[in-house]
C-alpha positions as CSV (number, residue, x, y, z in Angstrom):
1,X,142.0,75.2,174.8
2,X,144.1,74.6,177.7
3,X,145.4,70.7,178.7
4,X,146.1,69.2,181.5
5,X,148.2,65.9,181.0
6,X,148.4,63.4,184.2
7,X,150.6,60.4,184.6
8,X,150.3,57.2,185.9
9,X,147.2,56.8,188.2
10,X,147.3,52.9,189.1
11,X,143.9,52.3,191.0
12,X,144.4,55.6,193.2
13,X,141.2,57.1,192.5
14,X,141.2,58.8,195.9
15,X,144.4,61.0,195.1
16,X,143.1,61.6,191.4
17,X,139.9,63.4,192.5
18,X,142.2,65.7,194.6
19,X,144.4,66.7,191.7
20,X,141.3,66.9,189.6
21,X,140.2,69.3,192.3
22,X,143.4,71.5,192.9
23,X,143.1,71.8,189.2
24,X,139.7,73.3,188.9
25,X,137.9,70.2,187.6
26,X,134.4,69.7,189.5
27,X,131.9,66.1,189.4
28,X,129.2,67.9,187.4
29,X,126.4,64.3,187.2
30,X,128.8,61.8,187.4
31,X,131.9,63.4,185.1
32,X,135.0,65.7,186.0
33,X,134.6,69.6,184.0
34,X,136.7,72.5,184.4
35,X,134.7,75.4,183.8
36,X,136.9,77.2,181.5
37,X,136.5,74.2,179.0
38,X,140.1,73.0,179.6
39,X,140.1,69.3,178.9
40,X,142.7,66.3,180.5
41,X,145.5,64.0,178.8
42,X,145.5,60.3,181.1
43,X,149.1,58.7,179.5
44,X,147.4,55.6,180.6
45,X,148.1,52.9,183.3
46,X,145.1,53.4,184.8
47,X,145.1,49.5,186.4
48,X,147.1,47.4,188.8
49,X,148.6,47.5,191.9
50,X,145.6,50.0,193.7
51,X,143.2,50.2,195.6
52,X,140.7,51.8,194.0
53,X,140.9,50.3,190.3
54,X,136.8,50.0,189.3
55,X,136.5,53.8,190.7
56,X,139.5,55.0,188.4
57,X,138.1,53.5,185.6
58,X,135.1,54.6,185.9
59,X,136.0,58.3,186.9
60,X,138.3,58.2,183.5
61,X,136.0,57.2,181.2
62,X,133.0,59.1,182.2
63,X,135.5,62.1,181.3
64,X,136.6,60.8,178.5
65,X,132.9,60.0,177.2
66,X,131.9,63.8,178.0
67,X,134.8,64.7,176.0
68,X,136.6,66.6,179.0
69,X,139.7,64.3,178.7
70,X,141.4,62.2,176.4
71,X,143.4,59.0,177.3
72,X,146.0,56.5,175.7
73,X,146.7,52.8,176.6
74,X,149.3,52.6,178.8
75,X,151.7,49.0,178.9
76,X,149.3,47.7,182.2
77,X,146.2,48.3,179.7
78,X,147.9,45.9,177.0
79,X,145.4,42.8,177.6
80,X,145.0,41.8,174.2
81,X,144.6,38.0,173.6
82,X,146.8,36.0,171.3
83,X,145.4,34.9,167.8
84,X,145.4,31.3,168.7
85,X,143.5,32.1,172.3
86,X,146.6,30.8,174.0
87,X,146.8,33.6,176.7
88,X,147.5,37.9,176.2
89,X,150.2,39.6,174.7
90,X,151.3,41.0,178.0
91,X,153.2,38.3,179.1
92,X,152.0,36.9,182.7
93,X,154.9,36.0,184.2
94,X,155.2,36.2,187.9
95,X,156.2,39.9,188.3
96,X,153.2,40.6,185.7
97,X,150.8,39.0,187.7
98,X,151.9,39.8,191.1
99,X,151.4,43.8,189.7
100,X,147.8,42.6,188.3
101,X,146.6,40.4,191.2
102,X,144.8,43.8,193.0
103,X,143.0,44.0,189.5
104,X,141.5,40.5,189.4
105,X,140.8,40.4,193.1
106,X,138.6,43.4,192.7
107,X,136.9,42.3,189.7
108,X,136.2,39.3,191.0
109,X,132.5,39.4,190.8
110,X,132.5,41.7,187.6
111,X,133.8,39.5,184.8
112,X,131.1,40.3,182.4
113,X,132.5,44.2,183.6
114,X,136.3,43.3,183.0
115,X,135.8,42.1,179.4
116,X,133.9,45.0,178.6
117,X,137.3,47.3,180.1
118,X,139.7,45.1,178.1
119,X,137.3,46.5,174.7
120,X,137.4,49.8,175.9
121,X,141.2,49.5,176.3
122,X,141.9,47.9,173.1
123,X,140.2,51.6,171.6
124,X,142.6,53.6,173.2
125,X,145.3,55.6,171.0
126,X,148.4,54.6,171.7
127,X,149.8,58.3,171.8
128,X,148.0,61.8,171.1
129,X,149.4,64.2,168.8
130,X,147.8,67.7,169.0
131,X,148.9,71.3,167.2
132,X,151.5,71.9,170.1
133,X,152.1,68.6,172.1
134,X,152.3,65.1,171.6
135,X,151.4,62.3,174.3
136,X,152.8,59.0,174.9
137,X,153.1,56.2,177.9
138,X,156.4,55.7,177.5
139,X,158.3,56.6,174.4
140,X,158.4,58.3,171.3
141,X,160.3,57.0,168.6
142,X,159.6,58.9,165.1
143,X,160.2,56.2,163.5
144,X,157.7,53.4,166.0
145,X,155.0,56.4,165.9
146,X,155.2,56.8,161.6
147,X,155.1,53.2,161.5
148,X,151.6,53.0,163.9
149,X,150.1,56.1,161.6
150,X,150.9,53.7,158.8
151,X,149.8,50.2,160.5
152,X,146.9,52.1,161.4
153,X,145.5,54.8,159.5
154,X,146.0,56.9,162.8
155,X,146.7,55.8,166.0
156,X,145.2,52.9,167.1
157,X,146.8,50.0,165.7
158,X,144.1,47.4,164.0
159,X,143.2,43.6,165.7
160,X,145.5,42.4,162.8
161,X,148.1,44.3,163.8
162,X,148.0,43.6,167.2
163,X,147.8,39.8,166.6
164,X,151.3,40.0,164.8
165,X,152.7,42.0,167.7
166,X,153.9,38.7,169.6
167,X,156.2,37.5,167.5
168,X,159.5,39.6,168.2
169,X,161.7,41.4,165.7
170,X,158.4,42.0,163.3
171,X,157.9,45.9,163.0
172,X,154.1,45.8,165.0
173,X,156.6,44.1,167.6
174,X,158.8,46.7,168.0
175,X,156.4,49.8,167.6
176,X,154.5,48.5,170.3
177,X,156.7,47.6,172.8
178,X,159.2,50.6,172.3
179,X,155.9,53.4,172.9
180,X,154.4,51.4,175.5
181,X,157.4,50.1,177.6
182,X,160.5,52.4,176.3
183,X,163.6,51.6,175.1
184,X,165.9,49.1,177.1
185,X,169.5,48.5,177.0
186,X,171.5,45.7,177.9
187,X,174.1,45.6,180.7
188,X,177.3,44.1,179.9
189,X,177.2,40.5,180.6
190,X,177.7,39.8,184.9
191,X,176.0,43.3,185.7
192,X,172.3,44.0,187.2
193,X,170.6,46.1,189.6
194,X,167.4,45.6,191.7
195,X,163.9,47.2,190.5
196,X,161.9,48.7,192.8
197,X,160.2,45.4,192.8
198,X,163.3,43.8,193.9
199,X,163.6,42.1,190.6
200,X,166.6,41.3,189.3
201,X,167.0,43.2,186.1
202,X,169.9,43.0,183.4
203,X,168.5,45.7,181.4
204,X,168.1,49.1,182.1
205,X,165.6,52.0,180.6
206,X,167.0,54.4,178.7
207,X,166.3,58.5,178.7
208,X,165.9,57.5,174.7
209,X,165.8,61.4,174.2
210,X,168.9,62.3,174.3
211,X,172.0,61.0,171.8
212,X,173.5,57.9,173.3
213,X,176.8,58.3,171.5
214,X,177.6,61.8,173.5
215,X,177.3,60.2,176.8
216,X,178.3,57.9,179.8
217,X,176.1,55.1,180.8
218,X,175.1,56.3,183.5
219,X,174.2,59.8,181.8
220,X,171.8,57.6,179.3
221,X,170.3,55.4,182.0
222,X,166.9,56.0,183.8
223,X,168.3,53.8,186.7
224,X,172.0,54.2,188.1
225,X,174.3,51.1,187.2
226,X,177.4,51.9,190.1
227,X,179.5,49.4,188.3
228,X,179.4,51.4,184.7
229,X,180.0,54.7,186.6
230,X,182.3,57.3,184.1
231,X,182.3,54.6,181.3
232,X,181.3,56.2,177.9
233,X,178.7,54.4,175.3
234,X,181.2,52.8,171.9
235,X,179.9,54.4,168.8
236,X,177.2,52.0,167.3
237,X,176.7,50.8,170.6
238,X,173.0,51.8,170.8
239,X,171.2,50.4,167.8
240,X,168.3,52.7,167.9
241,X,170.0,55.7,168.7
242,X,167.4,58.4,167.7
243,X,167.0,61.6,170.1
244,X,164.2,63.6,170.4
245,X,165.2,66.9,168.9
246,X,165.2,69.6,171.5
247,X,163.8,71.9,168.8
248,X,160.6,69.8,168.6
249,X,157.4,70.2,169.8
250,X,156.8,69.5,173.9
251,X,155.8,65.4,174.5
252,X,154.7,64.2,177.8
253,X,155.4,60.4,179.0
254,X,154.7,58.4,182.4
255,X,155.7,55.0,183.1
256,X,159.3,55.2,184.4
257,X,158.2,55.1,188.4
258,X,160.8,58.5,189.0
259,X,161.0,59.8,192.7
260,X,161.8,62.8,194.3
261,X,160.3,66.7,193.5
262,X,158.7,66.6,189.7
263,X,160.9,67.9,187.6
264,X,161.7,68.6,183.7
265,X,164.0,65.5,182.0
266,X,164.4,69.0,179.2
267,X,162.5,72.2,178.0
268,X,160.3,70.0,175.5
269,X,160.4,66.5,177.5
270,X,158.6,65.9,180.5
271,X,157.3,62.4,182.4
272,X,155.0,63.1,184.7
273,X,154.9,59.5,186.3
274,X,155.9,59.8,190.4
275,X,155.3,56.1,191.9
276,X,151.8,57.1,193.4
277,X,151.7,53.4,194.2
278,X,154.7,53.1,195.6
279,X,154.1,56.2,198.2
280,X,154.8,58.7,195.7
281,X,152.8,61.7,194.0
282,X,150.1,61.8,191.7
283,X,151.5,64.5,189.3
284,X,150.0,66.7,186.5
285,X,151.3,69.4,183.5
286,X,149.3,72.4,183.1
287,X,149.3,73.2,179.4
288,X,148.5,76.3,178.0
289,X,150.9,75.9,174.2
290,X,153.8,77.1,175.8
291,X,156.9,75.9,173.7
292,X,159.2,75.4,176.6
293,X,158.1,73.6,179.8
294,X,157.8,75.2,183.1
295,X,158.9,74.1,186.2
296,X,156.2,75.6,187.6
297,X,153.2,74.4,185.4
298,X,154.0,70.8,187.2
299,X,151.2,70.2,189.4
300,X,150.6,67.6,192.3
């Protein structure tokens, strides 16, 4: 069976249909099939900042439900409430709830609707391991994804779990937040950078695939720090230095908002995640078990 994994959709229904379609997929009663049986990967965010955020849920799950895609929570999806009914897990600070406003405005009359989306979202694996490919949001971490096998018998972490997941430094904690949001690094202290938000950030994503200790900063960075340019990371510097072998099997990610022409990050690492809601592309991997990426199986 062939896949094809798509990144971050973020309400744009309308642009997600025309991948669908340049891929081959056709609305057969309500539900997205290609006719060769090939079958989707969504890496989640599928919510916020849109226009068009009941239609992309809805297109989604009818295709998951008629098992012609698969799809994992993505860090947007993380709505789960806190034990003592205090408020969610996903913080709602400003820049949270700015991102989420466009999904409560149009669920506005649809409560009963929303709660019912937050269930199905709570279901969703939080990555997809197959014969030949693995699928994450943002990160995978050998270590995070054993411990979720473990935590959960599989990959979707129980309420229990989840419930101990807001108290930093505990290992649900860090499993969760490291595969749904990445690994961040610390700038030295006096140093930050604008998001494409225009927040004000003092830690920066890292390409967590590669071995910190053979690089510069700016070579380990997802986001260009001018003030660290040709400094070199200390030995030990990186606590969680663990790169993704480049003998292992492909893995797809989104969430990292990259610009420019799609691209490989390495012949077995890929994100797929081009700021469609920040004017960008909608992108897509056509997978056929091929055990070095292609330039030119990136669709969009």
């Amino acid at each position: 069976m062939g896949y094809d994994i798509i990144g971050d959709i973020h309400g744009y229904a309308g642009p997600l249909r025309k991948l669908l379609e340049k891929l081959g997929y056709r609305d057969e009663k309500g539900a997205y099939r290609h006719p060769e049986g090939r079958k989707v990967i969504f890496l989640g965010d599928f919510i916020d900042r849109g226009p068009e955020i009941r239609e992309t849920l809805h297109l989604v799950r009818a295709m998951v439900e008629n098992e012609s895609a698969e799809a994992i929570i993505g860090n947007h999806e993380y709505h789960y409430e806190k034990r003592d009914g205090s408020g969610h897990l996903r913080k709602h600070n400003e820049k949270n709830t700015a991102q989420h406003l466009p999904t409560l405005k149009q669920f506005a009359d649809y409560q009963a609707e929303w709660n019912d989306w937050i269930s199905w979202f709570n279901g969703l694996p939080m990555f997809i391991e197959k014969e030949g490919f693995r699928a994450v949001h943002a990160c995978w971490d050998k270590k995070l994804i054993t411990h979720i096998k473990s935590a959960a018998g599989g990959s979707v972490l129980p309420l229990e779990s989840i419930y101990d997941a807001q108290d930093p430094g505990t290992a649900n904690y860090e499993a969760i937040e490291r595969t749904l949001k990445g690994k961040e690094f610390k700038l030295p202290d006096g140093i930050f950078f604008l998001d494409k938000d225009r927040h004000r950030r003092t830690e920066t994503r890292t390409k967590w695939w590669l071995d910190a200790e053979q690089l510069e900063y700016n070579q380990y960075f997802m986001q260009q720090v001018p003030e660290l340019e040709g400094r070199k990371i200390s030995p030990g510097e990186v606590r969680d230095n663990d790169p993704y072998s480049e003998n292992d099997i492909p893995v797809f990610m989104g969430h990292y908002w990259l610009e420019g022409i799609p691209a490989l990050q390495r012949s077995n690492v890929v994100c797929l995640d081009y700021s469609i809601a920040n004017g960008g592309k909608l992108v897509a991997y056509r997978f056929n078990g091929e055990k070095e990426l292609k330039e030119e199986s990136i669709i969009y």
